[in-house]
LUMKEKE-374868 format. One record per residue: residue in one letter; x negated, y negated, z of N, C-alpha, C in turn; residue number from 1; chain. Coordinates in steps of 0.2 Angstrom, whole numbers. Layout:
! LUMKEKE-374868
<A,<X,Y,Z>,<X,Y,Z>,<X,Y,Z>,NUM,A>
...
This chain:
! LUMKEKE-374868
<X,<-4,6,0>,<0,0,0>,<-4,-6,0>,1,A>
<X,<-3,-10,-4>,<-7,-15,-5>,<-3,-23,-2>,2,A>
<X,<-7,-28,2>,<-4,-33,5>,<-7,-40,5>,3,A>
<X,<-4,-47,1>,<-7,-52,0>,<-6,-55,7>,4,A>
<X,<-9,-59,8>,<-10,-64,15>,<-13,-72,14>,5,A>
<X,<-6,-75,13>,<-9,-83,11>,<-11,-86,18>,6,A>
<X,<-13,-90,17>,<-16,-97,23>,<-17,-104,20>,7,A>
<X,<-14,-109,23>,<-16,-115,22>,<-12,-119,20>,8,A>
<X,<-5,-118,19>,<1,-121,17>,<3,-127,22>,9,A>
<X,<6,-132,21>,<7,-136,26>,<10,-143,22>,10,A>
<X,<10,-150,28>,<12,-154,23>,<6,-160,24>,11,A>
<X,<7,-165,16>,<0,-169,16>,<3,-176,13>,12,A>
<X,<2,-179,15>,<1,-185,9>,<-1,-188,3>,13,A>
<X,<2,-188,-3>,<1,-191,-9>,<-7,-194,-7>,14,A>
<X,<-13,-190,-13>,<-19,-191,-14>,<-21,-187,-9>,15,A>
<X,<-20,-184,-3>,<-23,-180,0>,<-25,-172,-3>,16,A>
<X,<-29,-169,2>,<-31,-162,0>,<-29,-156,6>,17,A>
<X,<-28,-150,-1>,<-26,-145,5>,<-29,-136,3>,18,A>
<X,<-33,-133,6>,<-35,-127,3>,<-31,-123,3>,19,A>
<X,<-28,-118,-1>,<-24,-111,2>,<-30,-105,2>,20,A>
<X,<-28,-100,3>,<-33,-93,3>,<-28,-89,5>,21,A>
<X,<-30,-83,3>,<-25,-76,2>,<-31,-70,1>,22,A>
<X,<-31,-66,7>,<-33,-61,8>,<-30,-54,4>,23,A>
<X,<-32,-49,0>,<-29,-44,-3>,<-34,-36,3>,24,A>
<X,<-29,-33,3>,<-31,-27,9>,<-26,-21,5>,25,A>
<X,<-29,-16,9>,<-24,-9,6>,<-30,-5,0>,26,A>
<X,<-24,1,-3>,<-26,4,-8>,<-28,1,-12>,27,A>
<X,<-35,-1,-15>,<-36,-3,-19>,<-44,-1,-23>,28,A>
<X,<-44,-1,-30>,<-49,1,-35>,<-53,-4,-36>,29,A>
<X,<-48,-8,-38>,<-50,-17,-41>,<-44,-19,-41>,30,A>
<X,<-48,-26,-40>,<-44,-33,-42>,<-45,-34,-46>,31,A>
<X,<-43,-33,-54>,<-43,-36,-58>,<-43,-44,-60>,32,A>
<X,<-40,-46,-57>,<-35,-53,-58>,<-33,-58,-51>,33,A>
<X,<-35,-62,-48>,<-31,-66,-41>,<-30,-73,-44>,34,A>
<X,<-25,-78,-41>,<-24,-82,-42>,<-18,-85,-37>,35,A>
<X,<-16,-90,-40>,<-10,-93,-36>,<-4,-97,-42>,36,A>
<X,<2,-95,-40>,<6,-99,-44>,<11,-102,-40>,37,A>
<X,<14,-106,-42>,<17,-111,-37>,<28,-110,-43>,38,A>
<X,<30,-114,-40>,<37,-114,-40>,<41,-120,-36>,39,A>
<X,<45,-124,-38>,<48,-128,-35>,<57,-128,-36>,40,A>
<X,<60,-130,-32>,<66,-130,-33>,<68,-127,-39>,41,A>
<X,<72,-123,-42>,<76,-125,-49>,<72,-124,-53>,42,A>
<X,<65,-123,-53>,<62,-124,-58>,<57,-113,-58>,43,A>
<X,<53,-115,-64>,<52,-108,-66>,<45,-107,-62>,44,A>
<X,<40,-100,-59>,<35,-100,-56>,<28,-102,-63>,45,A>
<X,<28,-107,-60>,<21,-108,-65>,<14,-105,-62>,46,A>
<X,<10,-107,-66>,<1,-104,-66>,<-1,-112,-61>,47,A>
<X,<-4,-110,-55>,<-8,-115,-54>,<-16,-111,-57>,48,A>
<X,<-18,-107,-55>,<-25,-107,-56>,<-24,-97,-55>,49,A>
<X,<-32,-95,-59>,<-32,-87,-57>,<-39,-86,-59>,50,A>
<X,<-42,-80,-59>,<-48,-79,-58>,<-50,-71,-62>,51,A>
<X,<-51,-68,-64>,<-53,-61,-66>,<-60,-60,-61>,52,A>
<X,<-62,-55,-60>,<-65,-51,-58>,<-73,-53,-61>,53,A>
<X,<-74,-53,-66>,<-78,-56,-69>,<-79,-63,-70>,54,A>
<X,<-73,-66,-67>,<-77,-75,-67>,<-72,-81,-72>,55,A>
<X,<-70,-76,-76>,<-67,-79,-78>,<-60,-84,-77>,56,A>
<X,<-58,-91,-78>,<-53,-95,-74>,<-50,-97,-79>,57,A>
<X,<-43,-100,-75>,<-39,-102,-81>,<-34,-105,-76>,58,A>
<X,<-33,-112,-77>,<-27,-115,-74>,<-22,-119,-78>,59,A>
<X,<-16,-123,-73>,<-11,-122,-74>,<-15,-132,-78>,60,A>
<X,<-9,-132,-83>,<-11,-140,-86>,<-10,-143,-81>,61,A>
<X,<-6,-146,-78>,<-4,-149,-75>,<-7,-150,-67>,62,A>
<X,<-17,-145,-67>,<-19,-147,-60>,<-26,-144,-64>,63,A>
<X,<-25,-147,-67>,<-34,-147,-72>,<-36,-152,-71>,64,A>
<X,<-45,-152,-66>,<-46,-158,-65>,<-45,-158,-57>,65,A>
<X,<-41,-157,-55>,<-38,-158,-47>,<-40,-151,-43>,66,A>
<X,<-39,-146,-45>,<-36,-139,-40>,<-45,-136,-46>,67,A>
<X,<-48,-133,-38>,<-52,-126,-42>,<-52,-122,-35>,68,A>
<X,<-54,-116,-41>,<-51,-111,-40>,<-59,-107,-39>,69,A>
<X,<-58,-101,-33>,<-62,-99,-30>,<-61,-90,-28>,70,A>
<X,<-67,-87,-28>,<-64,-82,-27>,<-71,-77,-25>,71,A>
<X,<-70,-74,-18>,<-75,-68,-15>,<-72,-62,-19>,72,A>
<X,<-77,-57,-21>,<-77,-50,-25>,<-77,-46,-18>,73,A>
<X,<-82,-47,-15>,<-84,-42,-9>,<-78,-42,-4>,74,A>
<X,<-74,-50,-2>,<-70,-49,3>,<-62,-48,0>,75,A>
<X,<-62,-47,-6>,<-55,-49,-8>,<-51,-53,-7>,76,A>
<X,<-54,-59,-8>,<-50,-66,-7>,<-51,-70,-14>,77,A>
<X,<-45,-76,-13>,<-45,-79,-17>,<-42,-85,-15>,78,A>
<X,<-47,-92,-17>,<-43,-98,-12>,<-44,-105,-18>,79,A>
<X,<-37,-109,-17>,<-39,-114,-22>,<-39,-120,-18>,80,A>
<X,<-44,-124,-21>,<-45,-130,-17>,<-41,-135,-18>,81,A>
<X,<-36,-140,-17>,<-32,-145,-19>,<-33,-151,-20>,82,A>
<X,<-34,-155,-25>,<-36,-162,-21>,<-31,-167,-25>,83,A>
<X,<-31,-173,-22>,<-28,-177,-28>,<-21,-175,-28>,84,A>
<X,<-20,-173,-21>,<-13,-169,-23>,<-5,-176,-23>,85,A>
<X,<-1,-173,-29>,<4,-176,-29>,<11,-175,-29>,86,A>
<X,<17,-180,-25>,<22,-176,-24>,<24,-170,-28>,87,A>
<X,<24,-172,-36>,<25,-166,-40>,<21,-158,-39>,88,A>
<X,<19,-160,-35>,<15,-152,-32>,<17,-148,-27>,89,A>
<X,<26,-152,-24>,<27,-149,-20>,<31,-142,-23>,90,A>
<X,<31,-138,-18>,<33,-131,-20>,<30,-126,-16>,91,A>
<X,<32,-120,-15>,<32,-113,-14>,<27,-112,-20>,92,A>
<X,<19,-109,-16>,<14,-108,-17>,<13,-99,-15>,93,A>
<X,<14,-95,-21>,<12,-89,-21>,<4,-85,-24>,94,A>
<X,<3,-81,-21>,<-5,-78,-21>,<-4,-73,-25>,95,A>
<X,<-5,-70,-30>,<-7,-66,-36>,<-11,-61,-37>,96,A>
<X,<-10,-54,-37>,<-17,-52,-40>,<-13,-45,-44>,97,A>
<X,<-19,-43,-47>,<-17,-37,-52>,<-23,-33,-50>,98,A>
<X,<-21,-25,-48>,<-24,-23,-44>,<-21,-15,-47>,99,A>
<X,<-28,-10,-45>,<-25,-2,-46>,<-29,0,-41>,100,A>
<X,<-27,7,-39>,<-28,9,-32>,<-34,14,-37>,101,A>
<X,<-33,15,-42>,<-40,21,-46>,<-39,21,-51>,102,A>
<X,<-45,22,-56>,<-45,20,-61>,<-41,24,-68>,103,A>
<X,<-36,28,-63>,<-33,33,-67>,<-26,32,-67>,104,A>
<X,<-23,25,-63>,<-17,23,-62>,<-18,15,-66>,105,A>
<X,<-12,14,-69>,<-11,7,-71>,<-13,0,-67>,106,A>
<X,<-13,-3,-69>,<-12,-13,-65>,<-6,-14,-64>,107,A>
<X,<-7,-17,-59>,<2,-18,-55>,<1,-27,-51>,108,A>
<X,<4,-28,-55>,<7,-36,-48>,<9,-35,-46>,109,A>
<X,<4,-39,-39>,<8,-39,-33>,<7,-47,-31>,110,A>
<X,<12,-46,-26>,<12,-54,-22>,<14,-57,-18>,111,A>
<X,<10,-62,-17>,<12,-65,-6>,<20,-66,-5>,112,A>
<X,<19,-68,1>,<27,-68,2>,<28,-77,1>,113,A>
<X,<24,-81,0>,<24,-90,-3>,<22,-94,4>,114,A>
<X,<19,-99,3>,<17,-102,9>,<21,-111,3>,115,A>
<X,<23,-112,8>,<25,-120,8>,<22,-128,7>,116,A>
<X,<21,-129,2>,<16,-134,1>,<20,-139,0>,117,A>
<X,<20,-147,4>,<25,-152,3>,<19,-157,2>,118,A>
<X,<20,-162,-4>,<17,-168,-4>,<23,-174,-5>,119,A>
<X,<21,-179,3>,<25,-184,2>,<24,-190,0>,120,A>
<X,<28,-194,-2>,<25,-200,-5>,<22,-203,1>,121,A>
């Protein structure tokens, strides 16, 4: 069984900063994939930021420039740095990863239960 664990959600002030981090634990072969995506009221879960295993990153248009993205191999974490954050960043912050428990079983999303990210004016 495999289980995300966010940290670092809370509330900031327009142009303030906030880290999130997400611990992955359980059956696991690889993380192929950890990141973060976010979600607000009424609206669709977008990509804040992700990372492959190999280093590879890719973030959401919308926090290009502002949010980077971090990630331990060893510990199975992954955290993204916030800055320059603005109300429109507020939302329901989820931790992402793609993960098989062996290399003879497919990749499966899994993900946090969302930690709460408010920017106010």
């Amino acid at each position: 069984q495999v289980q995300l664990v966010e940290s670092g959600g809370g509330l900031v002030q327009a142009g303030g900063s906030l880290r999130l981090s997400c611990a992955v634990s359980g059956s696991i072969f690889s993380v192929n994939v950890m990141g973060w995506y976010r979600q607000a009221p009424g609206q669709q879960r977008e990509l804040v930021a992700d990372m492959t295993s190999g280093g590879m990153i890719n973030y959401g248009d919308s926090v290009k420039g502002r949010f980077t993205v971090s990630r331990d191999n060893a510990k199975n974490t992954v955290s993204v740095q916030m800055n320059s954050l603005k109300p429109e960043d507020t939302g329901v912050y989820y931790c992402y990863a793609k993960s098989r428990s062996s290399p003879l079983r497919p990749l499966v999303d899994y993900w946090g239960q969302g930690t709460q990210v408010t920017v106010s004016s």
